[in-house]
Every structure is written in structure tokens, then in C-alpha cells.
C-alpha positions, -999 to 999 in steps of 0.1 A, spaced: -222 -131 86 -219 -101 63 -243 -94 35 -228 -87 3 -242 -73 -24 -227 -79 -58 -220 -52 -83 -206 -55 -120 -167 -46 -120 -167 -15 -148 -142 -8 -167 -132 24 -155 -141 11 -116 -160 45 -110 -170 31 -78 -137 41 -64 -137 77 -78 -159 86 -42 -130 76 -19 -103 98 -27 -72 98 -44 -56 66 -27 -82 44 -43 -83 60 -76 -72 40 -105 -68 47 -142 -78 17 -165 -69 11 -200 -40 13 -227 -41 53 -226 -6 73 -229 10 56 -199 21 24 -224 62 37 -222 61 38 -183 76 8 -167 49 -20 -150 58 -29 -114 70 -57 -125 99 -45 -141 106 -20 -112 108 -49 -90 133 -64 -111 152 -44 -110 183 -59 -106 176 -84 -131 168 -57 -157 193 -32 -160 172 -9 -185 149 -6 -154 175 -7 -128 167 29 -120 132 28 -110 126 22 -72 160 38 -65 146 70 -84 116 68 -63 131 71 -32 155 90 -42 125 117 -54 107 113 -24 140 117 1 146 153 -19 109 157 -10 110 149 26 146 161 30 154 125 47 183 121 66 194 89 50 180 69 22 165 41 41 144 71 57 130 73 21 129 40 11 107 32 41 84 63 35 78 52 -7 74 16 0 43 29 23 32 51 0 29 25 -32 18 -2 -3 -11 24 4 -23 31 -32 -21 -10 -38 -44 -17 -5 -70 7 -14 -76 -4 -48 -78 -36 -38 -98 -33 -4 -119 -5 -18 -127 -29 -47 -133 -60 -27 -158 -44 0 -176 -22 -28 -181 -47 -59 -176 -77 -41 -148 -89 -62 -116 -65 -77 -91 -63 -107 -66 -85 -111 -39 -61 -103 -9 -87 -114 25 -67 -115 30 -70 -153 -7 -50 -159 1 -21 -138 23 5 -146 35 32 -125 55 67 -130 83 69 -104 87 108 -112 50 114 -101 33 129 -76 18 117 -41 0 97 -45 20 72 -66 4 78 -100 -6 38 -111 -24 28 -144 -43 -8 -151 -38 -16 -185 -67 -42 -185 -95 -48 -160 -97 -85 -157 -121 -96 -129 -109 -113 -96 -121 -126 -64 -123 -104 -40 -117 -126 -9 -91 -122 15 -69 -149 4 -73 -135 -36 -63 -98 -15 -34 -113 3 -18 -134 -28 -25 -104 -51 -11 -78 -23 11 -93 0 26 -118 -21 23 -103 -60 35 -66 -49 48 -58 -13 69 -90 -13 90 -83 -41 94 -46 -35 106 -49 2 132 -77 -15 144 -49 -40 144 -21 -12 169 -45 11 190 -52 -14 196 -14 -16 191 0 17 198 -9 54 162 -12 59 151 -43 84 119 -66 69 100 -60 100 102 -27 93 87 -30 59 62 -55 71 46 -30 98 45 -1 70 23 -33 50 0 -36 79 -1 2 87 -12 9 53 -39 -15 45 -53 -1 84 -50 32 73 -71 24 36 -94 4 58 -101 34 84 -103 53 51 -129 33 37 -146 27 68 -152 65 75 -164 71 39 -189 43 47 -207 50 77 -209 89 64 -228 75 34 -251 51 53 -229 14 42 -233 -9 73 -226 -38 49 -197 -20 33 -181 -13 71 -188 -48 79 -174 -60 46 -140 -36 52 -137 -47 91 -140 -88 80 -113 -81 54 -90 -62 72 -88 -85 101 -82 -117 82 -55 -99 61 -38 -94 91 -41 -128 105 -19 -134 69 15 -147 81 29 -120 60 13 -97 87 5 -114 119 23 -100 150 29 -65 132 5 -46 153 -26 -47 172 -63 -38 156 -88 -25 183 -118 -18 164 -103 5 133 -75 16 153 -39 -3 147 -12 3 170 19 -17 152 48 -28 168 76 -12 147 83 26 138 86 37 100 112 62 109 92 94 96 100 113 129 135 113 114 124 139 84 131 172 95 97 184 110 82 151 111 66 132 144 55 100 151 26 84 128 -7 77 143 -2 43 146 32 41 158 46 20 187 62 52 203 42 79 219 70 101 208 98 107 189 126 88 204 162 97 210 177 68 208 204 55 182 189 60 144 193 19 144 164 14 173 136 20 157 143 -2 124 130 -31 139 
């Protein structure tokens, strides 16, 4: 049984400013109010106006990366924004014991920004912070409807996208995890382990990978050894990069 330890859900969620710039998150109106929500960007093809977004993020972060191919790029920003959303929400639900509602139509995001993907909450409603409230929030409310608007533009296979899901919410977890045991948080480790383990068991996630621990091994590649310079991820299911066919490692 983990203790947890409730703590009031500020408006500005300072808690998070400790972890790094993955669980950062700015709150309130401010001067992001003309950047499209995710919502819209996810619509994309239902909102012409915003039909530009998620293509204009991959297409920023393939001139970045040099990628090969676009579904290189794609596969590399939809882990990226999958990151960012996991550790908000994680390092929310292990350190206040509940988190924000982080509904697609509050957050808005600036495709033309920086690593990592710049995200604003207009308004901090409070939330459970359970790992069902994660996955409907997470799973369901963002990396659903983004991996549906990334295959209807690029050759990108959903368990693919499903393993970079997984990978990231392992990676904000062993993120987490570290910045808790430096600081003394055996309740907050135990909190992140819990979570993390019952998110994967989410049919969204189950049979992506295997978690030993805090280590993940999944069982698909994001194809980032395909940038020029790049290698296989930590977590990959190759030891190496592979020579196979570009196709193989989609899966």
C-alpha cells in the first residue's frame, strides 16, 4: 500500500518547476490565447484553418533532425508531445496526489517552438490523479487522437506509435523516480512505480514492452537510428541499429 500525502493543486503547479523542463507547465490566460489548443491541432482535418499544425510540427522537427522521410519525424514529435503530456500528468499525480485537468480544448501548444514542446494550461481545474483519470486524460484525450491525425498523413504503423506512448511515460517515470530518491521521496517513488505499472496494464499499452523495475525494454523501434547520426534509444527492442529494409522496424 503506498502512503500518499495530499497537497493543494496551485495555480501555477510550482511543484513541477524541480523536475525539469518535461514537467514544466505554464498556467493561465497569458499571451499564448492566439496559439491553437490541441484540440484543434488534432482536428485537423476537420478544421482547415488549423490544418497546418501537426504537419508543421513534424515538418520543423524533420529540418531539425534532418530525417530521412517524414514518418521519421512524425514518429520522433508524437514522442516528444507524448513526453511533455506524461510528465505533467505523472509528475502531478505522484506529487499532489491528484493533477490538472489537461482536456485538449484547455491546453494550447506552439508548433514553431522549441524542445521541449512549449504547452500552456489556460485553467487549472483539479482532477483525480488515479491511473484510470491518467489513462482517460492521456491515452485516450491526447495520444489517441494525435496518432489518428499522424496516420492519416504518414506511413507510420499504430504499434509504432503505441510503443513511443509507453516509452515516454517510462522515460517521465525514470525521470521522476531519480529526482525522487535524490531528494529522500520513498512515497513519491512508490507512488510513480504503482502508476506507471497500472498505466501500462491500460489496453492502450499492454504488450508494448516490458518494465523490469524502472527499466522498459518495448517491443517496437521508433526509427531514430534513421536520422543521420542517430542510434538506437535506450529502450529499444534492437541492440543495434539494424540494416534491414526501412519498413522493418515500423512495427
Amino acid at each position: 500500500m503506498v502512503l500518499l500525502l495530499l497537497v493543494d493543486l496551485d495555480a501555477d503547479l510550482t511543484a513541477l518547476r524541480p523536475l525539469g523542463g518535461f514537467f514544466l507547465l505554464r498556467t493561465g490566460a497569458g499571451p499564448r490565447a492566439a496559439l491553437p489548443t490541441l484540440a484543434q491541432a488534432y482536428a485537423a482535418e476537420k478544421e482547415e484553418v488549423y490544418e497546418h499544425v501537426v504537419t508543421f510540427r513534424v515538418r520543423k522537427v524533420g529540418a531539425a533532425l534532418r530525417a530521412p522521410e517524414p514518418r521519421v519525424a512524425a514518429s520522433v514529435a508524437q514522442q516528444g508531445l507524448a513526453a511533455r503530456l506524461w510528465s505533467i500528468a505523472l509528475g502531478c499525480a505522484v506529487l499532489y496526489g491528484r493533477m490538472p485537468d489537461l482536456d485538449a480544448r484547455l491546453l494550447r501548444w506552439d508548433p514553431d517552438g522549441s524542445a521541449p514542446d512549449d504547452l500552456w494550461l489556460t485553467e487549472v481545474r483539479p482532477r483525480p490523479g488515479d491511473a484510470a483519470h491518467l489513462a482517460q486524460v492521456v491515452l485516450e484525450g491526447h495520444l489517441e487522437p494525435l496518432a489518428a491525425a499522424l496516420r492519416t498523413r504518414y506511413r507510420i504503423a499504430p504499434g509504432l506509435l503505441r510503443g513511443n506512448a509507453a516509452s515516454a511515460l517510462t522515460g517521465a517515470a525514470r525521470q521522476l523516480e531519480s529526482w525522487a530518491r535524490a531528494h529522500g521521496r520513498a512515497d513519491a517513488v512508490a507512488r510513480t512505480r504503482a502508476l506507471t505499472a497500472d498505466l501500462l496494464a491500460h489496453p492502450l499499452l499492454a504488450g508494448t514492452g516490458t518494465l523490469t523495475g524502472s527499466a522498459f525494454r518495448r517491443r517496437s523501434c521508433c526509427l531514430y537510428y534513421r536520422v543521420p547520426g542517430g542510434g538506437v534509444c535506450g529502450d529499444c527492442c534492437f541492440p543495434r541499429p539494424p540494416r534491414s529494409s526501412p519498413g522493418a522496424a515500423s512495427g
